[in-house]
C-alpha positions in Angstrom: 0.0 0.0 0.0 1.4 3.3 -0.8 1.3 6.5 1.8 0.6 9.0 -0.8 3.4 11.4 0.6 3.1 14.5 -1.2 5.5 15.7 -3.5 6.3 19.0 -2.2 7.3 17.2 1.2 9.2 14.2 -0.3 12.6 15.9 0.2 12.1 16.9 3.6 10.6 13.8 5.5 12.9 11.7 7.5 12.4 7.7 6.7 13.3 4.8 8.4 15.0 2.0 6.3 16.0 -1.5 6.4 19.5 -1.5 4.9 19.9 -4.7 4.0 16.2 -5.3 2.0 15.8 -1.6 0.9 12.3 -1.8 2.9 10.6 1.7 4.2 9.7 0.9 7.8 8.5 4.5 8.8 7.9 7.2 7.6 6.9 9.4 10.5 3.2 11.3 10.5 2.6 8.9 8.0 2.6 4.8 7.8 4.8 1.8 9.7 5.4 -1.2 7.6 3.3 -3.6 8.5 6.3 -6.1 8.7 7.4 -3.9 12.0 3.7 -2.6 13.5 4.1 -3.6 17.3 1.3 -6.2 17.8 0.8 -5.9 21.4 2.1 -3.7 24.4 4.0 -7.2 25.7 5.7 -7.5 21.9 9.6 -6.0 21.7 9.8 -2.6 20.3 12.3 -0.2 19.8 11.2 3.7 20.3 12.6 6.6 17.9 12.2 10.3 18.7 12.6 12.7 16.1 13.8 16.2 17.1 14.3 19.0 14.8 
C-alpha cells in the first residue's frame, strides 16, 4: 500500500529504512510497515524520537 506522501514534502521527511532489503519501515506522520507494527504492548519494540 502506498502512503501518498506529497511531493512538495518528499525531500524533507525523515524515513526509516532496512539496509539490508531496501524496505521503508516509517515514515513518521505517515505509515509503519506492517512487517514492523508492534502487535501488542507485551511484543519488543524499539522507540525513535525525532527532534528538529
Amino acid at each position: 500500500m502506498t502512503a501518498k506522501v506529497p511531493p512538495s514534502v518528499r525531500a524533507t521527511l525523515p524515513i526509516l529504512c532496512d539496509v539490508a532489503t531496501g524496505e521503508v519501515l516509517w515514515v513518521p506522520g505517515y505509515r509503519i510497515a506492517q512487517s514492523v507494527a508492534v502487535e501488542s504492548r507485551s511484543s519488543p519494540s524499539w522507540r525513535f524520537t525525532l527532534r528538529g
